[in-house]
N, CA, C and O atoms as a Tripos MOL2 file, in Angstrom:
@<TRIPOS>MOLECULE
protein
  280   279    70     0     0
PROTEIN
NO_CHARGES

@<TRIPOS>ATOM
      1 N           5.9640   63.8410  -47.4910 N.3       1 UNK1
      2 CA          6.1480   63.6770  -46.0670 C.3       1 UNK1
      3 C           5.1480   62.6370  -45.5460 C.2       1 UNK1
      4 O           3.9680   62.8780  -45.8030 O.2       1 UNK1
      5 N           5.4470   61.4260  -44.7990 N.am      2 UNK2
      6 CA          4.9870   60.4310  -44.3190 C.3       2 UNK2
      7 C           3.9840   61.2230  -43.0140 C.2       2 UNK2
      8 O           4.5730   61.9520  -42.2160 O.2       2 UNK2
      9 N           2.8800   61.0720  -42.9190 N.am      3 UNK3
     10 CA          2.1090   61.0190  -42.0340 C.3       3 UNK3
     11 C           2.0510   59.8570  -40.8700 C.2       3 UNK3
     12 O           2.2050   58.6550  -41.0860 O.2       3 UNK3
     13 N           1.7720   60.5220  -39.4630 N.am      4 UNK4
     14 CA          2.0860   59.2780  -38.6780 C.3       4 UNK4
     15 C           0.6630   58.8130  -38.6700 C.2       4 UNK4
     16 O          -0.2720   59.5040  -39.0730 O.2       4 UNK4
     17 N           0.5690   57.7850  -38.2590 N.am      5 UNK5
     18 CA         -0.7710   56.7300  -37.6720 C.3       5 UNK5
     19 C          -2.1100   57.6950  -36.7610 C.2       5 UNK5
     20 O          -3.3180   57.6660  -36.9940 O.2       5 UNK5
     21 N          -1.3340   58.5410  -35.6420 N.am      6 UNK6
     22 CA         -1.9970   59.6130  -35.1980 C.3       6 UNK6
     23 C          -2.5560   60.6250  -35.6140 C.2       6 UNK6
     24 O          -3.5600   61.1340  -35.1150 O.2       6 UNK6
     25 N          -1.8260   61.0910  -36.7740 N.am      7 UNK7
     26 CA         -2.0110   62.3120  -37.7130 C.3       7 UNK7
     27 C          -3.1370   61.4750  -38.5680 C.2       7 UNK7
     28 O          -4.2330   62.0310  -38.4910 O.2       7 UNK7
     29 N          -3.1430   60.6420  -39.1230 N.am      8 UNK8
     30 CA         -4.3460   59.9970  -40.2920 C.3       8 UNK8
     31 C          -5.6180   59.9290  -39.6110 C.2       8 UNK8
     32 O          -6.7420   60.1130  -40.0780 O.2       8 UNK8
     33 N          -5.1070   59.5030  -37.9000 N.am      9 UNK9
     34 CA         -6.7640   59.2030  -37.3800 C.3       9 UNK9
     35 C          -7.2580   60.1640  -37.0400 C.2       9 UNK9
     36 O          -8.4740   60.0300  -36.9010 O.2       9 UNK9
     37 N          -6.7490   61.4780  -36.7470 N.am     10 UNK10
     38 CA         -7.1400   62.3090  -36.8800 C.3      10 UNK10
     39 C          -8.0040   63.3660  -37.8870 C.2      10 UNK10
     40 O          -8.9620   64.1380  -37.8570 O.2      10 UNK10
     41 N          -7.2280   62.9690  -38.5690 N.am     11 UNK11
     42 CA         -7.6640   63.3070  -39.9430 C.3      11 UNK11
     43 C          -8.6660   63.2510  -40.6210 C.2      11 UNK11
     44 O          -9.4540   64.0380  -41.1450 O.2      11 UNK11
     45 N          -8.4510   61.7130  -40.4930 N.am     12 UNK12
     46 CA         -9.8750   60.6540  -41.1150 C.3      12 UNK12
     47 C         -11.0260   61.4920  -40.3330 C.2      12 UNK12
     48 O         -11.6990   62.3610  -40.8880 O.2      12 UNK12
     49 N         -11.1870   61.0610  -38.7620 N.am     13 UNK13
     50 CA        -12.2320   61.4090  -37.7380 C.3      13 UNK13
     51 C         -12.4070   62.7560  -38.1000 C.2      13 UNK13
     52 O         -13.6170   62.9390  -37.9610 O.2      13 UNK13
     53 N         -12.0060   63.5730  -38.3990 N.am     14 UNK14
     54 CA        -12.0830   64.9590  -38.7380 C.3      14 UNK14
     55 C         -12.6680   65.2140  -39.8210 C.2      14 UNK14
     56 O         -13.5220   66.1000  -39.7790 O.2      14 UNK14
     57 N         -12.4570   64.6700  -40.8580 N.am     15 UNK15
     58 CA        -13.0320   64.5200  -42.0140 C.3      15 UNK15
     59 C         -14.3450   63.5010  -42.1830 C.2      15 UNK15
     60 O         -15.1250   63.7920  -43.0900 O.2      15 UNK15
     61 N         -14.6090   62.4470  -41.4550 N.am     16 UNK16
     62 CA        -15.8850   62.2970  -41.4060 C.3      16 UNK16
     63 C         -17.1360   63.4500  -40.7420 C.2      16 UNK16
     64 O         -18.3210   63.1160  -40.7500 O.2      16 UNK16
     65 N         -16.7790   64.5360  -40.2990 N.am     17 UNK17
     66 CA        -17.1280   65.5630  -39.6820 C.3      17 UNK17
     67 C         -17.2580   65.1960  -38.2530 C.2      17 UNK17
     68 O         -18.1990   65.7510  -37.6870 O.2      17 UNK17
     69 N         -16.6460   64.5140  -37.6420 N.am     18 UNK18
     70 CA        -16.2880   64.7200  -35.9130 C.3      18 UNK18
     71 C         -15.6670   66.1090  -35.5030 C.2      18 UNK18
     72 O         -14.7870   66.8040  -36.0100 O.2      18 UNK18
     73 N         -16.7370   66.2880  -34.0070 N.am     19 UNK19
     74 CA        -16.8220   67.7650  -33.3430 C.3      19 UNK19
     75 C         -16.3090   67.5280  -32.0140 C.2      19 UNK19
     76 O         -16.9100   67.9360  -31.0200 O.2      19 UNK19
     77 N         -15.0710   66.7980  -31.9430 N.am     20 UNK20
     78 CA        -14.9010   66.7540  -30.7580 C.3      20 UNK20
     79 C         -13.1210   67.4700  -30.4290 C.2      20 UNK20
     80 O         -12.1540   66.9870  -31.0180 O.2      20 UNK20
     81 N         -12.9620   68.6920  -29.3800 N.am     21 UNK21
     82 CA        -12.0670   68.7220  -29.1510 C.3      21 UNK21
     83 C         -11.4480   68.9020  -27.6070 C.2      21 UNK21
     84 O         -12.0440   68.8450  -26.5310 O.2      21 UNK21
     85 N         -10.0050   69.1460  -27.9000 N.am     22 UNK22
     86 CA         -9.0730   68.3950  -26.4550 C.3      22 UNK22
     87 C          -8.9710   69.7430  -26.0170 C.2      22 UNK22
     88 O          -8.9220   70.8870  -26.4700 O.2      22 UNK22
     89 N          -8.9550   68.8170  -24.4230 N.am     23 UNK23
     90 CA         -8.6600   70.4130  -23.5120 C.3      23 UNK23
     91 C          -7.4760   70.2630  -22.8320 C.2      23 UNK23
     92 O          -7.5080   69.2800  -22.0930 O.2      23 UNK23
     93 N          -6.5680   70.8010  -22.8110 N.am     24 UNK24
     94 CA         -5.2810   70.6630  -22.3800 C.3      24 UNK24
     95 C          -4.8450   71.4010  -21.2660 C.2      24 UNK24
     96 O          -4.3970   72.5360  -21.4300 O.2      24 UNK24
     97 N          -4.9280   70.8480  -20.0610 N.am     25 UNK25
     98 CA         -4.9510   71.7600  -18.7620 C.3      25 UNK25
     99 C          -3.7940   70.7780  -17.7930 C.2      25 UNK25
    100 O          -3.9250   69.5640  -17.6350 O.2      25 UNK25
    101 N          -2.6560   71.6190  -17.2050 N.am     26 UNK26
    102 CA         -1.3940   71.2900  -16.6630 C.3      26 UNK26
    103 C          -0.8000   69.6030  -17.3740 C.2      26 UNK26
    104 O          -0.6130   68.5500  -16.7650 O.2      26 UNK26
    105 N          -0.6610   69.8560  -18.5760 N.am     27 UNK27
    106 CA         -0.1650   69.0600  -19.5210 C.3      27 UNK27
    107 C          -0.8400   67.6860  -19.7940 C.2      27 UNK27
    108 O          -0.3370   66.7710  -20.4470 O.2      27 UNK27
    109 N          -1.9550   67.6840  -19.2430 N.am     28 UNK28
    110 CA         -3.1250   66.7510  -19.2450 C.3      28 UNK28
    111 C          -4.0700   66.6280  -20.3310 C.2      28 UNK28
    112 O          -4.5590   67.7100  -20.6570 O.2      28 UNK28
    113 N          -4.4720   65.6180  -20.9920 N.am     29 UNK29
    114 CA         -5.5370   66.2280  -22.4020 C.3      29 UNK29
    115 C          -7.0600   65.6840  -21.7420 C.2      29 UNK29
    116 O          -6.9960   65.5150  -20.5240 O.2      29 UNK29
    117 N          -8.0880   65.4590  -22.2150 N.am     30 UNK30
    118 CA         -8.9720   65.4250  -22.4790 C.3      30 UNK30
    119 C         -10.0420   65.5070  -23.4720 C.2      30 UNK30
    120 O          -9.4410   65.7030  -24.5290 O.2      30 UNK30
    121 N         -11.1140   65.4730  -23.6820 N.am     31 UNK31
    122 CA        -11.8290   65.4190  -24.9300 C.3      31 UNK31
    123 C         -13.3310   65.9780  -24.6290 C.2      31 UNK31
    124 O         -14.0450   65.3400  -23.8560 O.2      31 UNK31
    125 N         -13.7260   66.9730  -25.1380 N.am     32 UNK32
    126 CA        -15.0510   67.3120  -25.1450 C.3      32 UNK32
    127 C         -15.5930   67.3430  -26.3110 C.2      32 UNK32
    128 O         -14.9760   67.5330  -27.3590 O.2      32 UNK32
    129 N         -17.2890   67.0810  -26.1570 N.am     33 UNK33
    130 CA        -17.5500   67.0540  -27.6780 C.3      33 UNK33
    131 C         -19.3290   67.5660  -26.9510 C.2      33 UNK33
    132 O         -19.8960   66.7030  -26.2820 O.2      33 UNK33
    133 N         -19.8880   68.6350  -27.1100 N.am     34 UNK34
    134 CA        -20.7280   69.0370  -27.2760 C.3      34 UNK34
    135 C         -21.9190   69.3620  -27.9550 C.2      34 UNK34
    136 O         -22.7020   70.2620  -27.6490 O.2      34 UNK34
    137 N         -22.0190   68.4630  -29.0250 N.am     35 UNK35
    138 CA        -22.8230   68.3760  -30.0280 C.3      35 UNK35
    139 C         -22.9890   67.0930  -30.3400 C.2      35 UNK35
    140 O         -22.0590   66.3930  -29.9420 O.2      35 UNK35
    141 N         -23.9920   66.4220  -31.0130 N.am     36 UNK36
    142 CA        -23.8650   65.4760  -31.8150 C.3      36 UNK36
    143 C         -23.3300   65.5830  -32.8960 C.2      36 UNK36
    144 O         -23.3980   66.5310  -33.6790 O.2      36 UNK36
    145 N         -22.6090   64.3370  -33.0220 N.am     37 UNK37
    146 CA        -21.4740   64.2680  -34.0390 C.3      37 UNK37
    147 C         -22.1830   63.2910  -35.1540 C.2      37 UNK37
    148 O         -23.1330   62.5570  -34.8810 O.2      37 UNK37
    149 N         -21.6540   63.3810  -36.2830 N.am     38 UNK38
    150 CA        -22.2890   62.2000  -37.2290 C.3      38 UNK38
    151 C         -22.4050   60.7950  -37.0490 C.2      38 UNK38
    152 O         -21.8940   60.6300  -35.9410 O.2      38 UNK38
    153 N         -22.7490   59.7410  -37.4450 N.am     39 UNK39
    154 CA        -22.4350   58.5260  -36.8120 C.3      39 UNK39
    155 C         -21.5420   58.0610  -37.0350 C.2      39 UNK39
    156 O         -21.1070   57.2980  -36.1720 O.2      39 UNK39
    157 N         -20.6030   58.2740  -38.5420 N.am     40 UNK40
    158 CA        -19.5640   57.7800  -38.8760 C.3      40 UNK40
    159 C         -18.4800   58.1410  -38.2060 C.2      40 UNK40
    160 O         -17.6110   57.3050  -37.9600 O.2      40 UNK40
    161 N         -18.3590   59.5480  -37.7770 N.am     41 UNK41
    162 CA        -17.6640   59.5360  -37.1840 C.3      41 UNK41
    163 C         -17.4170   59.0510  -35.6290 C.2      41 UNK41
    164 O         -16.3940   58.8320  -34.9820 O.2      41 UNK41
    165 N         -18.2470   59.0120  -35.4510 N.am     42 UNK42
    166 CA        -18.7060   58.7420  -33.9570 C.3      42 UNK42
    167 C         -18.2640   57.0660  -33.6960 C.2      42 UNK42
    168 O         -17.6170   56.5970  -32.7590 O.2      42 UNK42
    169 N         -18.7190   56.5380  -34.5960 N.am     43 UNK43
    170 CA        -18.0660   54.6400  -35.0450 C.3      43 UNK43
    171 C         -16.7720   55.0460  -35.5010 C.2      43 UNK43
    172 O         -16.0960   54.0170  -35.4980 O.2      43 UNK43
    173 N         -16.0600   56.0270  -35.8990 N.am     44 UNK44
    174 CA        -14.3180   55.3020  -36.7080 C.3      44 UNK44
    175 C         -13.9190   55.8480  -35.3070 C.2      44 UNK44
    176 O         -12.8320   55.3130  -35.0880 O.2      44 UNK44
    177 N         -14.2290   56.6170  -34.2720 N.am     45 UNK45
    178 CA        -13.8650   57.0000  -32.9640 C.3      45 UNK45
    179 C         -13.8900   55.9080  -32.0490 C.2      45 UNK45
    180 O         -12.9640   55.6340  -31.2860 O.2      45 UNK45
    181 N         -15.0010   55.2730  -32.1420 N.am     46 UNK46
    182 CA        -15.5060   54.3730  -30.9070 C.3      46 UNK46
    183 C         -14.2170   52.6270  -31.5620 C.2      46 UNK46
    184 O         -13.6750   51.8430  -30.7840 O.2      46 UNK46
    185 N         -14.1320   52.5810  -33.0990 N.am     47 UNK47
    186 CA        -13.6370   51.4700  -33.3560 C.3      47 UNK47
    187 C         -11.9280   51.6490  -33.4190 C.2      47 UNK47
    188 O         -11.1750   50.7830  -32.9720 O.2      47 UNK47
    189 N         -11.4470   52.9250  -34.0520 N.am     48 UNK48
    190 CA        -10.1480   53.2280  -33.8450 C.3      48 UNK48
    191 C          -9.4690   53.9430  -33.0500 C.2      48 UNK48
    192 O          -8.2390   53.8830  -33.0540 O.2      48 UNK48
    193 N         -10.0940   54.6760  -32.2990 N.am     49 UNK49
    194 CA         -9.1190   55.8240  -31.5120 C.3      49 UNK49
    195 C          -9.6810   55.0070  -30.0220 C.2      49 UNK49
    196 O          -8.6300   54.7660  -29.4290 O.2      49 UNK49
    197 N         -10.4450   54.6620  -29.4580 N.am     50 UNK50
    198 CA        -11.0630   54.1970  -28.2410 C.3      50 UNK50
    199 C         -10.1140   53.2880  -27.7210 C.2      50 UNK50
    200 O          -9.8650   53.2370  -26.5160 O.2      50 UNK50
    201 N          -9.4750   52.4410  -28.7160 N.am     51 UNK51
    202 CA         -9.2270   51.1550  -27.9340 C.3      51 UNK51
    203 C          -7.8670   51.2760  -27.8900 C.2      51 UNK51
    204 O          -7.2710   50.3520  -27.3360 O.2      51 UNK51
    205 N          -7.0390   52.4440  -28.4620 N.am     52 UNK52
    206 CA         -5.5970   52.7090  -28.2220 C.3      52 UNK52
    207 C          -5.1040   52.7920  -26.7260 C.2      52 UNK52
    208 O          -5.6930   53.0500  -25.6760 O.2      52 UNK52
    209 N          -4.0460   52.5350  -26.9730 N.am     53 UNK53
    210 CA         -3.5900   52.8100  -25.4600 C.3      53 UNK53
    211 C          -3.7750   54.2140  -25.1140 C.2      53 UNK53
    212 O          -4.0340   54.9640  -26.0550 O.2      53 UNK53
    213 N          -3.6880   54.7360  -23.8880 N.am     54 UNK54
    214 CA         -4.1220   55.4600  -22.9870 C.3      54 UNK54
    215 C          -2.8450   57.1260  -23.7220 C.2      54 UNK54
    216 O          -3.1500   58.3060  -23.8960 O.2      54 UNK54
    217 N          -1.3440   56.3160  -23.9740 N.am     55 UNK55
    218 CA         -0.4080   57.1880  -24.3540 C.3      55 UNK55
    219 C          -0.5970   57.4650  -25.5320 C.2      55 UNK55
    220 O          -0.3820   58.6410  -25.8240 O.2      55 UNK55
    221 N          -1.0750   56.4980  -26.6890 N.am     56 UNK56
    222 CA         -1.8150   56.4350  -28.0060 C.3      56 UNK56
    223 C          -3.0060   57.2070  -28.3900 C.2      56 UNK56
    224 O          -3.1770   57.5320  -29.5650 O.2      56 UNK56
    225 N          -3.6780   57.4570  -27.6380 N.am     57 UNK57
    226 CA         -4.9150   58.0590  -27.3320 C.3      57 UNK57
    227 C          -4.6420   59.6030  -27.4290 C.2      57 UNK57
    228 O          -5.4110   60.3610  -28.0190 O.2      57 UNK57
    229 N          -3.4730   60.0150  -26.7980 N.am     58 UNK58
    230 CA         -3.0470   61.0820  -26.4300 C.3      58 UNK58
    231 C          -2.4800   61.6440  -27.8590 C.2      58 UNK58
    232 O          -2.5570   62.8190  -28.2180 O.2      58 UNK58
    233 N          -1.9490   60.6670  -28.5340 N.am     59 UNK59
    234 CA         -1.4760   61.5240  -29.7360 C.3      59 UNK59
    235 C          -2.1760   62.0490  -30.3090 C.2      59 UNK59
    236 O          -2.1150   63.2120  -30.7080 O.2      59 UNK59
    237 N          -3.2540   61.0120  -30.5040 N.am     60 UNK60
    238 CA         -4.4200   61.2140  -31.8880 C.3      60 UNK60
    239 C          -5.4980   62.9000  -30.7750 C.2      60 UNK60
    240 O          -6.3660   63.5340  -31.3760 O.2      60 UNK60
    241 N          -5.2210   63.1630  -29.6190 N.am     61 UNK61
    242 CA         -6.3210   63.9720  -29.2620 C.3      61 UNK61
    243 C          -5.2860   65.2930  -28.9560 C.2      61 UNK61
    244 O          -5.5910   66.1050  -28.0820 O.2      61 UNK61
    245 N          -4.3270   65.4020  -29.5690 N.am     62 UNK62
    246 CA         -3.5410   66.5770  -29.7140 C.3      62 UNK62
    247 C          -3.0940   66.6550  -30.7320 C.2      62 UNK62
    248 O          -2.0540   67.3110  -30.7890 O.2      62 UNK62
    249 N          -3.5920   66.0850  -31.9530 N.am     63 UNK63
    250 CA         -4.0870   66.4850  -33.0590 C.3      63 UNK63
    251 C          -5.3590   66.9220  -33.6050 C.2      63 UNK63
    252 O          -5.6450   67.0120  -34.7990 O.2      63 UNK63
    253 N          -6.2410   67.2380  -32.3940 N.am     64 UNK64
    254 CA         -7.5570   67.4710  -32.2700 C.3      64 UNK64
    255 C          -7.7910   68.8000  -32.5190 C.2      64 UNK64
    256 O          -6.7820   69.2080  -31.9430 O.2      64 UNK64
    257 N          -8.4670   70.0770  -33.0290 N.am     65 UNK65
    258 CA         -8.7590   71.4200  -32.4310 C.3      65 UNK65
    259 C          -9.0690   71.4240  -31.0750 C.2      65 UNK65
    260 O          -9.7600   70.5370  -30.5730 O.2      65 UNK65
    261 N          -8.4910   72.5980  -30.2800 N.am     66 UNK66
    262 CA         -8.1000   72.8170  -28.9870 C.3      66 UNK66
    263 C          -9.1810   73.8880  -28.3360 C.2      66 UNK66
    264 O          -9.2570   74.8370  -29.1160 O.2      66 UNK66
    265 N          -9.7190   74.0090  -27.6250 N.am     67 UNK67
    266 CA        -10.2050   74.9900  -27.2880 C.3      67 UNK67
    267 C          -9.4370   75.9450  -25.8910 C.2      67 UNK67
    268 O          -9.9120   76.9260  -25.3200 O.2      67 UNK67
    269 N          -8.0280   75.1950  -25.6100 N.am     68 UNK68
    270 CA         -7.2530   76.5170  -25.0720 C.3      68 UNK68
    271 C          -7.0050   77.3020  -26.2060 C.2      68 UNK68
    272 O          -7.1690   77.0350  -27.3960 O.2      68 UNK68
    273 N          -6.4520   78.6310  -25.4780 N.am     69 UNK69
    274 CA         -6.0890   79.5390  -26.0370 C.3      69 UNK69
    275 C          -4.4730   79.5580  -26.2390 C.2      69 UNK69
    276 O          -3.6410   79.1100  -25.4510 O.2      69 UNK69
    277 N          -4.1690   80.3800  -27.8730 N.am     70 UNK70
    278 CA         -2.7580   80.1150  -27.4770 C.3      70 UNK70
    279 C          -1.8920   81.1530  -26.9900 C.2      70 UNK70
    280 O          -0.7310   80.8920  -26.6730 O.2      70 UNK70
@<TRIPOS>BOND
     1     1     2 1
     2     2     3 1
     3     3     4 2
     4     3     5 am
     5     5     6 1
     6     6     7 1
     7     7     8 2
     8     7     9 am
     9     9    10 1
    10    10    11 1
    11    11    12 2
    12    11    13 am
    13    13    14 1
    14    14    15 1
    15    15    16 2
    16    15    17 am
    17    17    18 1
    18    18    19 1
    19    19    20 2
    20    19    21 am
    21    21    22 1
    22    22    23 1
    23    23    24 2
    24    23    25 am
    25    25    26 1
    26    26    27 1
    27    27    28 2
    28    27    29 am
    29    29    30 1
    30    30    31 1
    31    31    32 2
    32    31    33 am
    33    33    34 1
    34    34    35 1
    35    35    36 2
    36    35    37 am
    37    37    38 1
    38    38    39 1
    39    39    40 2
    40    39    41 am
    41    41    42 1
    42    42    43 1
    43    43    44 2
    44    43    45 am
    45    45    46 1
    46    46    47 1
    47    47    48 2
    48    47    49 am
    49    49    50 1
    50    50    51 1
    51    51    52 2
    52    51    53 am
    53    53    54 1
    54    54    55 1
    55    55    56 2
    56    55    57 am
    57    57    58 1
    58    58    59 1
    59    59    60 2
    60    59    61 am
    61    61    62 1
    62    62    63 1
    63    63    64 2
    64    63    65 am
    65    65    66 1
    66    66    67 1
    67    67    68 2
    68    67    69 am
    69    69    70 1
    70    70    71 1
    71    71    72 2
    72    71    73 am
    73    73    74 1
    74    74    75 1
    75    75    76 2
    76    75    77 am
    77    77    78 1
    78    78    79 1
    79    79    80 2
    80    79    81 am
    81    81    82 1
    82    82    83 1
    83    83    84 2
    84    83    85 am
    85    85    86 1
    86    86    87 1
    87    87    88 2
    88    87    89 am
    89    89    90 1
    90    90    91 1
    91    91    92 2
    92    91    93 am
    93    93    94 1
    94    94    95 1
    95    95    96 2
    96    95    97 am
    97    97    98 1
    98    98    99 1
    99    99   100 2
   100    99   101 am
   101   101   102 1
   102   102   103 1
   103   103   104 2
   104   103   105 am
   105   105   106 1
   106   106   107 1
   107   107   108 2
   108   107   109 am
   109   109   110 1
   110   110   111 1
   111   111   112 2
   112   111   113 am
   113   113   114 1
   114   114   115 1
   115   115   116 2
   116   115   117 am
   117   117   118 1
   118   118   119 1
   119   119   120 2
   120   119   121 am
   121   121   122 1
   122   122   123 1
   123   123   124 2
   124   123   125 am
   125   125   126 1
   126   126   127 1
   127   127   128 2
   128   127   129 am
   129   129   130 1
   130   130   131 1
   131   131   132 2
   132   131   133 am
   133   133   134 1
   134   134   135 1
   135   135   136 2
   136   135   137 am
   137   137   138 1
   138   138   139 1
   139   139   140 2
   140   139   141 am
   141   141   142 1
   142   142   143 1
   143   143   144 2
   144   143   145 am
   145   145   146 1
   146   146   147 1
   147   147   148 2
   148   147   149 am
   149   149   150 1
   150   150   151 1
   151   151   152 2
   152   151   153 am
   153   153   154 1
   154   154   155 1
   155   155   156 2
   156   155   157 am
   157   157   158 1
   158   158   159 1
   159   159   160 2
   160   159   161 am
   161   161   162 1
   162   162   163 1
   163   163   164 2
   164   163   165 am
   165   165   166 1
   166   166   167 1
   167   167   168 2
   168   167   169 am
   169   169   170 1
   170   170   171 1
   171   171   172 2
   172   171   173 am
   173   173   174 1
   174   174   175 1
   175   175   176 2
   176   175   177 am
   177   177   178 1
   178   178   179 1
   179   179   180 2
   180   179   181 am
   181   181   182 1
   182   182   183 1
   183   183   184 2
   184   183   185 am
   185   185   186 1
   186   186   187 1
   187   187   188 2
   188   187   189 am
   189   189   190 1
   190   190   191 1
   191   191   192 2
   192   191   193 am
   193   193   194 1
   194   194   195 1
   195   195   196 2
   196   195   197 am
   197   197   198 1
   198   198   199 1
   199   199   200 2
   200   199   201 am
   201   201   202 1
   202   202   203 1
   203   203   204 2
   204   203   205 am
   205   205   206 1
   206   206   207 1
   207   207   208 2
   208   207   209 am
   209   209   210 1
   210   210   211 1
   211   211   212 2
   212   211   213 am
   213   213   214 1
   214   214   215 1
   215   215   216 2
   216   215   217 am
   217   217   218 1
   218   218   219 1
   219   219   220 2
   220   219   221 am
   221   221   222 1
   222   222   223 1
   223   223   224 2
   224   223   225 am
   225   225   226 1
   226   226   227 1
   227   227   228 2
   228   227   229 am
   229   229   230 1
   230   230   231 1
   231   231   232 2
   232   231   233 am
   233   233   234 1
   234   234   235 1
   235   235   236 2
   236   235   237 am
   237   237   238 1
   238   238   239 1
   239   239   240 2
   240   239   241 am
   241   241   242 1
   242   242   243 1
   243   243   244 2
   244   243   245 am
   245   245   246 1
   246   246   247 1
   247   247   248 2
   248   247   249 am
   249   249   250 1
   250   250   251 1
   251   251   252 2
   252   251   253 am
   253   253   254 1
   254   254   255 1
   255   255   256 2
   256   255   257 am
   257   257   258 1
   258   258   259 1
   259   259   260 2
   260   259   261 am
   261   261   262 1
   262   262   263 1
   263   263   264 2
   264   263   265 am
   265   265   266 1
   266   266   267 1
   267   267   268 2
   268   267   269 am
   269   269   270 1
   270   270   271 1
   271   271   272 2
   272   271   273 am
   273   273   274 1
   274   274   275 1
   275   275   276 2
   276   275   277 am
   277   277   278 1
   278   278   279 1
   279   279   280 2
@<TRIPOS>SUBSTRUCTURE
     1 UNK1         2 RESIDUE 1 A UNK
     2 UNK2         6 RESIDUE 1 A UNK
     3 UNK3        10 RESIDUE 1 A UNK
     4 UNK4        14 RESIDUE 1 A UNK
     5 UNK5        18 RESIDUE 1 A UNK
     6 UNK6        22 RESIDUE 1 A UNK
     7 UNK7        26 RESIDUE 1 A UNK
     8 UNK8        30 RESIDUE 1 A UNK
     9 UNK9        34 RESIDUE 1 A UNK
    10 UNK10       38 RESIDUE 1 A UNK
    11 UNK11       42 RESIDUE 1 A UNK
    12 UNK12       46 RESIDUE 1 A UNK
    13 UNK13       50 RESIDUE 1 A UNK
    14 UNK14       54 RESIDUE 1 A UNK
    15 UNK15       58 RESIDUE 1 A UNK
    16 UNK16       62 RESIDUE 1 A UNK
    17 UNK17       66 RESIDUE 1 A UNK
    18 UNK18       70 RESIDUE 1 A UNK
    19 UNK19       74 RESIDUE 1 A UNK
    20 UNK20       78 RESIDUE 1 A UNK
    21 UNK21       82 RESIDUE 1 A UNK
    22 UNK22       86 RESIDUE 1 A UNK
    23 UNK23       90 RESIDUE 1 A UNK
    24 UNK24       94 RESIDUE 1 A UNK
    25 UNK25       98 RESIDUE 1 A UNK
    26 UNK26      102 RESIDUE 1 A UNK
    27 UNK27      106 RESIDUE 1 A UNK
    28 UNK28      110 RESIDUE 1 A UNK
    29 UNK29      114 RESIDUE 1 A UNK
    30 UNK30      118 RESIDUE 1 A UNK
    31 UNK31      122 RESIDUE 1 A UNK
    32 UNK32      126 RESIDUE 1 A UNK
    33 UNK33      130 RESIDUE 1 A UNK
    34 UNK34      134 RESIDUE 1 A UNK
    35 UNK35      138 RESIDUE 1 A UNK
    36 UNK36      142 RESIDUE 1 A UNK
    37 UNK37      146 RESIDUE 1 A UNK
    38 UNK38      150 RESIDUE 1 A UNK
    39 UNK39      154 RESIDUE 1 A UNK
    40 UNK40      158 RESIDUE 1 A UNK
    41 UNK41      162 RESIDUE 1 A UNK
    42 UNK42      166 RESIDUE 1 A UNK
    43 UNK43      170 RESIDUE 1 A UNK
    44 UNK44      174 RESIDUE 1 A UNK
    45 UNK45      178 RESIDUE 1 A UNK
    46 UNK46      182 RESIDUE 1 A UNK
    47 UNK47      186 RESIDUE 1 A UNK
    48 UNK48      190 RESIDUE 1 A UNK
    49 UNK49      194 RESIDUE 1 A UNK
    50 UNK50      198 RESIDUE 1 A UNK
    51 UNK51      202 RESIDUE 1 A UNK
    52 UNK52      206 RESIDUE 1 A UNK
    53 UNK53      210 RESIDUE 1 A UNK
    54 UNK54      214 RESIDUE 1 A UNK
    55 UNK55      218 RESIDUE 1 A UNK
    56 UNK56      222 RESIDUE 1 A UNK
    57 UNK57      226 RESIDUE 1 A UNK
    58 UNK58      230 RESIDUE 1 A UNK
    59 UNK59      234 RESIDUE 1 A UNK
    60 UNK60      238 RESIDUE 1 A UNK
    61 UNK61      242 RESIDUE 1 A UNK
    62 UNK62      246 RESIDUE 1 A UNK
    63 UNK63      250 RESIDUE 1 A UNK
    64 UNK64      254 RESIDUE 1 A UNK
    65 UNK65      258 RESIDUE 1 A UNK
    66 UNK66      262 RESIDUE 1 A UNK
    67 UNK67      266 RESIDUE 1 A UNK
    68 UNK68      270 RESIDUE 1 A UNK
    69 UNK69      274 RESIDUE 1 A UNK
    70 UNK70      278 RESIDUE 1 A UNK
């Protein structure tokens, strides 16, 4: 099964150990990250997921861990 572009950057960022997750409130996302995160991850964030478009952005951060409830 082909993975999309969203799903990998996720992935990746996740697997460099990035601690950041989306908050999803009246179908809106967001991103919190409360800790310091590693640097690598913190750079494949700032160089690949940052500069996506705004709707692009959205994929890769609802592939994020959520801290709503389900």
């Amino acid at each position: 099964m082909e993975q999309t572009d969203a799903r990998r950057l996720a992935e990746e960022y996740l697997r460099l150990g990035g601690h950041r997750r989306v908050v999803i409130d009246d179908n809106q996302t967001s991103v919190r990250n409360w800790e310091p995160e590693p640097a690598a991850a913190e750079a494949f964030w700032k160089k690949n997921v940052e500069i996506l478009a705004p709707e692009r952005q959205r994929e890769v951060q609802l592939l994020l861990p959520t801290i709503n409830r389900a």
